[in-house]
C-alpha positions as CSV (number, residue, x, y, z in Angstrom):
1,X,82.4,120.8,97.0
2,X,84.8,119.7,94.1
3,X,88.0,120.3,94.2
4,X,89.4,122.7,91.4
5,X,93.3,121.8,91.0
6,X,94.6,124.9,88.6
7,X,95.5,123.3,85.3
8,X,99.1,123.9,84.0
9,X,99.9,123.1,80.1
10,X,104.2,122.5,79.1
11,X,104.5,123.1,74.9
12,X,106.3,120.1,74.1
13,X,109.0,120.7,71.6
14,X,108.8,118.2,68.5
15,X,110.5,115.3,68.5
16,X,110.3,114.2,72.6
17,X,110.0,110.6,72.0
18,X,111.1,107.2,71.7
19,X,113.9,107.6,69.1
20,X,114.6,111.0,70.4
21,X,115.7,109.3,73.5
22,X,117.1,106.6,71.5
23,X,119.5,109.8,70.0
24,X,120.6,111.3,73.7
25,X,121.3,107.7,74.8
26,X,124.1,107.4,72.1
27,X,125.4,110.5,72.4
28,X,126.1,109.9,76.0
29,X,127.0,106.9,75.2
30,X,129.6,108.2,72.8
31,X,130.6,111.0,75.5
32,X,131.2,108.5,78.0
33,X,133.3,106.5,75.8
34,X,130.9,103.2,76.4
35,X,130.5,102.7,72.6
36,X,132.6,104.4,69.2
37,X,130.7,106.8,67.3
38,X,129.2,105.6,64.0
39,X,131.0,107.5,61.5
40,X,128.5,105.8,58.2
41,X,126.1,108.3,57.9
42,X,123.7,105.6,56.7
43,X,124.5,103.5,59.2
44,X,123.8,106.1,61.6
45,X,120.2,107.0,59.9
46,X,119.1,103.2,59.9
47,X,119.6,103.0,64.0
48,X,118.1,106.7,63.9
49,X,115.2,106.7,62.2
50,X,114.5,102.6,62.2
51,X,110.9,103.0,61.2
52,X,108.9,99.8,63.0
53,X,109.9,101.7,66.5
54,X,109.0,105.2,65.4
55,X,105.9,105.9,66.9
56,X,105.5,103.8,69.7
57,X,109.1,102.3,70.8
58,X,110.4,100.4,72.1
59,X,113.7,102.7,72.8
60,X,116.3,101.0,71.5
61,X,119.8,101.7,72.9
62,X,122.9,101.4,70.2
63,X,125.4,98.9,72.1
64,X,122.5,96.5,71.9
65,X,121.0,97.2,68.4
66,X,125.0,97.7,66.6
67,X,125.2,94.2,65.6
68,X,121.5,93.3,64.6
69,X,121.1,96.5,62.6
70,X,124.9,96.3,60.7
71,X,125.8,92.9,60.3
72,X,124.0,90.9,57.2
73,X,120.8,88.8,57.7
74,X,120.0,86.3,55.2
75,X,116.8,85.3,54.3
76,X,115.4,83.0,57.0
77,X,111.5,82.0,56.1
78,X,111.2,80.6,59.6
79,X,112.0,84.0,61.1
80,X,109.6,85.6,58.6
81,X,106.9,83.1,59.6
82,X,107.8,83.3,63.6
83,X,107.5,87.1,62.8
84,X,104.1,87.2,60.8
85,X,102.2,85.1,63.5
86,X,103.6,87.8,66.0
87,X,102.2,90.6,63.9
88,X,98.4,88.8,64.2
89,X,99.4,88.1,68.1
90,X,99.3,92.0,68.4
91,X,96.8,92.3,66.1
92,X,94.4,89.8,68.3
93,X,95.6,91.9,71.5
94,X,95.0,95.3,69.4
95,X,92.0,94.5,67.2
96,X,90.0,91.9,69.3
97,X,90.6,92.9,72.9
98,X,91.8,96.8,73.6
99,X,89.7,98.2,70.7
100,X,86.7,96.4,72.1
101,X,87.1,97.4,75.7
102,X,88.0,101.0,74.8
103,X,83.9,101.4,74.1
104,X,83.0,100.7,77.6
105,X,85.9,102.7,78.9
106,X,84.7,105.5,76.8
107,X,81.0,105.9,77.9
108,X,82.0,105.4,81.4
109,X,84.4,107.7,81.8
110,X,83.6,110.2,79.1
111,X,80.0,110.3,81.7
112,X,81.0,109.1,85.2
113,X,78.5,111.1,87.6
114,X,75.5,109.1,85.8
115,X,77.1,105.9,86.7
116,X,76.8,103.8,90.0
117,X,80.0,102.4,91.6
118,X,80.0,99.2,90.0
119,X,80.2,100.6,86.4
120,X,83.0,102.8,87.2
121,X,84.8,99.5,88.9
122,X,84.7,97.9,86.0
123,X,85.7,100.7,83.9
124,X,89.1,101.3,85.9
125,X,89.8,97.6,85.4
126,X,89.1,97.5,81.7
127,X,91.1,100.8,81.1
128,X,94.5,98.4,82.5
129,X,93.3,95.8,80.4
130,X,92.6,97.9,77.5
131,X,95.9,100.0,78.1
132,X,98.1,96.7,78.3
133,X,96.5,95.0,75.2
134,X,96.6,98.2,73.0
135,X,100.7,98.4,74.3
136,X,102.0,95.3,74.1
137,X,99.9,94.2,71.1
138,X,101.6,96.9,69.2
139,X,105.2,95.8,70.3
140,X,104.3,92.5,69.1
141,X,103.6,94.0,65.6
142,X,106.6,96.2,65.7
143,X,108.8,93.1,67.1
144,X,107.0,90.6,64.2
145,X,107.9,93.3,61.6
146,X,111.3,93.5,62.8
147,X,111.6,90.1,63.6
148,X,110.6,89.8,59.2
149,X,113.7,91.1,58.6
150,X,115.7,89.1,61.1
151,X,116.5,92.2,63.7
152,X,116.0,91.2,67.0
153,X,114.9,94.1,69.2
154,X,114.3,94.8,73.0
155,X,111.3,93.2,74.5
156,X,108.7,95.6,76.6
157,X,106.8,93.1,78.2
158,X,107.3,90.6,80.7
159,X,103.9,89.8,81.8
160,X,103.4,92.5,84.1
161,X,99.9,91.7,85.7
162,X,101.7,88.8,87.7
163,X,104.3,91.2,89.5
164,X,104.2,91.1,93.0
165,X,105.5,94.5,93.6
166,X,105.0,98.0,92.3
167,X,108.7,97.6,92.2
168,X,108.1,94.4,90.1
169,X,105.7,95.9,87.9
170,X,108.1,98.7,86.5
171,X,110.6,95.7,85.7
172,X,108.5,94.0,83.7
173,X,106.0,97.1,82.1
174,X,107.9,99.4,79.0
175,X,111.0,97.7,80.1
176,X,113.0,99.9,77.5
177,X,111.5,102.9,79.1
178,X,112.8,102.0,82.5
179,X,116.0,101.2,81.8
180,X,116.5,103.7,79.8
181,X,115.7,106.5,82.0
182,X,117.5,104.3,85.2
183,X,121.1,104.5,82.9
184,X,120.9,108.5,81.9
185,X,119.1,110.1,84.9
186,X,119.0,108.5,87.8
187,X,122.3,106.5,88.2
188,X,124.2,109.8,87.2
189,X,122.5,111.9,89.3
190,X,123.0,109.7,92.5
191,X,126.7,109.6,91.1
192,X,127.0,113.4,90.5
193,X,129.0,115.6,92.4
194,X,125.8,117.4,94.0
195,X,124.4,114.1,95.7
196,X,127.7,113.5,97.0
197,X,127.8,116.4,98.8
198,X,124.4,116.5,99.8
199,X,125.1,113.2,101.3
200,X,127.9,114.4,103.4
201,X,125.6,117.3,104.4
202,X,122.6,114.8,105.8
203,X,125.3,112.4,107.4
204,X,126.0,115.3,110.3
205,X,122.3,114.8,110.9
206,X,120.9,111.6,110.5
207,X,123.5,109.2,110.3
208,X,125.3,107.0,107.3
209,X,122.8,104.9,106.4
210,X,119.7,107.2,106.5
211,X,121.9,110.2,104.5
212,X,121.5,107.9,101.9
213,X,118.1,106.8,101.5
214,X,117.1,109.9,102.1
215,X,119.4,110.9,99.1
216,X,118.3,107.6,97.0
217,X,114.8,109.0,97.6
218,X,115.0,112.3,96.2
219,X,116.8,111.3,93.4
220,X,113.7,108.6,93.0
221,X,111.5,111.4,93.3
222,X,112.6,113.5,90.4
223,X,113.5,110.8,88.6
224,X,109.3,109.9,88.4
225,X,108.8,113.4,88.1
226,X,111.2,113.3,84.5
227,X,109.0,110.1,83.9
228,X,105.4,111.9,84.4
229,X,106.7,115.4,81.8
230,X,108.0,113.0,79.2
231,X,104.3,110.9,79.2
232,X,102.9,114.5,78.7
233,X,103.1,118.4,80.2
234,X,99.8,118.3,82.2
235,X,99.2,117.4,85.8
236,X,97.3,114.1,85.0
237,X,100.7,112.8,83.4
238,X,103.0,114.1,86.2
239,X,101.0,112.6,88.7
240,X,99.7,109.5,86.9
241,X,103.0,108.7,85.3
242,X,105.2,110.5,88.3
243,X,104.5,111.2,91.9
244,X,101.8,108.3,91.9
245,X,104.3,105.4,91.1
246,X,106.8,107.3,92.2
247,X,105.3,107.5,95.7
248,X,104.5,103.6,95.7
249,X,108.0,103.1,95.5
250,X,109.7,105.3,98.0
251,X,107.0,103.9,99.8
252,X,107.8,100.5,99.2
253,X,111.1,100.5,100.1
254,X,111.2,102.6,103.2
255,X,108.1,100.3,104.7
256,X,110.3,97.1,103.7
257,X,111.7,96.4,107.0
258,X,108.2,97.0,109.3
259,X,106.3,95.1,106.1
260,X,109.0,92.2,107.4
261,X,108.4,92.6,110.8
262,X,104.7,92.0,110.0
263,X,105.0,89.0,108.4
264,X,107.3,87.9,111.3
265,X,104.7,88.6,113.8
266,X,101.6,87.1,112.5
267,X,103.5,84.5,110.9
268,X,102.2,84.8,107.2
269,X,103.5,82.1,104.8
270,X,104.6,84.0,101.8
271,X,105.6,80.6,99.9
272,X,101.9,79.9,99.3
273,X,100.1,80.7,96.2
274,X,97.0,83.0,98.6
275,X,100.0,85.3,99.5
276,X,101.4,85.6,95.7
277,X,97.9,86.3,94.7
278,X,97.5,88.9,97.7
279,X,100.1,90.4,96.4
280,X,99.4,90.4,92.8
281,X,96.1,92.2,93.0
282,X,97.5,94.8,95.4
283,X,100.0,96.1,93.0
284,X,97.5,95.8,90.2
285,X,94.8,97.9,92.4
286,X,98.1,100.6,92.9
287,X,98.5,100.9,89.0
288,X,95.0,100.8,88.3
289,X,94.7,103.5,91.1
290,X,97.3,105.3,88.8
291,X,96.0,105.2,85.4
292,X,92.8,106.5,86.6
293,X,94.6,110.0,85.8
294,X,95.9,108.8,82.4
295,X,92.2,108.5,81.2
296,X,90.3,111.0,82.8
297,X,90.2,114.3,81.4
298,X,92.2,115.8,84.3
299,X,93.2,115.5,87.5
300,X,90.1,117.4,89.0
301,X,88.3,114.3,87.0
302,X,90.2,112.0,88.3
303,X,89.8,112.3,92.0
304,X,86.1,112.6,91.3
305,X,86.1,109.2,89.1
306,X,88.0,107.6,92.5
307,X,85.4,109.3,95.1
308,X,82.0,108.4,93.3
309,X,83.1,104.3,93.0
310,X,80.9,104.3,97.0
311,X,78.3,106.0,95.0
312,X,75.8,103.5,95.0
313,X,77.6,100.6,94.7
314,X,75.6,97.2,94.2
315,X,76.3,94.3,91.4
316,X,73.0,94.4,90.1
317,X,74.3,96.5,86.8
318,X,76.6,92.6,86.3
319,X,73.4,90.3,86.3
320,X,70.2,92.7,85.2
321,X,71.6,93.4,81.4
322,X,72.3,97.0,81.8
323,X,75.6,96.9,81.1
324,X,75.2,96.1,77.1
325,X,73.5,99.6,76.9
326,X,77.3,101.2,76.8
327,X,78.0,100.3,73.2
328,X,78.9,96.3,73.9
329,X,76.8,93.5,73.6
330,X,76.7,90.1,75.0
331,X,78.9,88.9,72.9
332,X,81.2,91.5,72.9
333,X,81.9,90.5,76.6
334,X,82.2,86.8,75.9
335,X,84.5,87.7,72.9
336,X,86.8,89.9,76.1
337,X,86.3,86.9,78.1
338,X,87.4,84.8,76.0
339,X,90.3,87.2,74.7
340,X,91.6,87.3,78.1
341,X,91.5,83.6,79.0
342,X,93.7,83.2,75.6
343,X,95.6,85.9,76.7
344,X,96.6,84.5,80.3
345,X,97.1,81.0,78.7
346,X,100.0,82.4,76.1
């Protein structure tokens, strides 16, 4: 039986974006007194509507961006040349690497119940691979462009495959998104005058220290939830985007102290590279567990994709040629092969 999870659909209102959130940070910021208003109207259009981070980010915030977009830049041609061989950097992730996987991602998923578990494996790897390239290739181009005319913006990646931690990963992965998202919901709602209370209300219970975790965590919680209706109003986003991650992390850090006690008693080394490696996949399996959601067509979908990877499972498909019937050939795999290696050796 397949289970049927009743589909919901949110009507976005136009303009829920990057440099809407851009907007509602600096009118906070302004209502908080952190920054003065921009009173130039031009000046105020230029951080507004600054058209390299329009349609993809990254979200800029205006205490950071005041001086780069106001003050005078002269012309700098190693800048513009620094910035141009960024722009083919995201081109090479873009053109050569996530455009090429997005084929095999496509069949796979587009078909899964025809394909064994091996295929759909590989499909749930590529699909990271594919989202990360097709990402943080186009920040490259929008931070080359910018970078052209000597504006330095926010970075977005910090090579988030080698994160250790789910915890980690969300550092270093759409780092504007994070933060932004961290300074105008969740650190004033665990300062707001509700949470305070509610605090004092679980203290008669449980005690000091677990009143507030217990807090922390249910402000985490709809924090993730905000996270999964701004990726998009369906279930897939709430959960891939949301409770999924949002779950690892609770999870994370209310298991931190039995994780140590682990460690302690079967004396693991954690200073060796084995352990770091351990660790790295684990967190990648967690997001690629994740953004299994983000590409299937639902979350019904979804769950199927996951269940049917023990469906006749055997590497055979990796050595017997089968796999270049999907839309690649053998040299479109060396050419990803090869992409990546370049990729982990910048």
């Amino acid at each position: 039986h397949e289970l049927v999870v009743p589909e919901i659909s949110i009507l976005a209102p136009i303009g829920i974006s990057y440099y809407t959130l851009s907007i509602i940070g600096y009118v906070l910021d302004v209502y908080w007194e952190l920054c003065e208003p921009q009173k130039n109207l031009m000046k105020h259009l230029l951080y507004t509507i600054y058209f390299p981070v329009l349609t993809s980010g990254p979200i800029l915030k205006y205490s950071m961006m005041e001086k780069e977009l106001f003050t005078l830049h002269k012309f700098d041609h190693i800048k513009v040349l620094h910035g141009i061989q960024r722009i083919i950097w995201g081109l090479f992730k873009k053109l050569v690497i996530a455009d090429r996987v997005a084929i095999f991602v496509s069949a796979v998923y587009g078909d899964y119940e025809k394909y064994s578990g091996v295929y759909i494996v590989l499909a749930i790897i590529l699909f990271a691979l594919q989202l990360y390239t097709d990402f943080s290739g186009c920040m490259d181009i929008v931070g080359g462009v910018s970078e052209c005319f000597g504006i330095k913006i926010p970075e977005n990646f910090n090579s988030p495959f080698f994160a250790e931690t789910v915890a980690e990963f969300w550092k270093r992965w759409h780092i504007t998104m994070g933060d932004w998202f961290k300074d105008y919901i969740l650190y004033p709602m665990m300062k707001s005058r509700v949470n305070r209370k509610l605090i004092e209300k679980l203290r008669k219970h449980f005690g000091k220290k677990a009143s507030k975790d217990i807090s922390t965590y249910l402000c985490m919680l709809i924090l993730w939830i905000t996270i999964g209706i701004w990726h998009g109003g369906a279930w897939k986003y709430i959960l891939a985007s949301g409770l999924i991650p949002g779950f690892f992390l609770i999870a994370g850090q209310a298991t931190r102290p039995l994780a140590e006690k682990v460690v302690k008693v079967f004396r693991i080394k954690t200073d060796v590279l084995s352990w770091k490696i351990f660790r790295m996949m684990r967190t990648f399996a967690c997001m690629c567990m994740s953004w299994v959601f983000v590409r299937a067509e639902g979350v019904r979908d979804g769950i199927n994709i996951l269940l049917n990877v023990k469906n006749n499972f055997t590497l055979a498909p990796l050595f017997d040629g089968s796999m270049y019937q999907l839309g690649l050939t053998w040299m479109d795999f060396n050419v990803i092969y090869f992409g990546v290696l370049i990729l982990l050796v910048v």
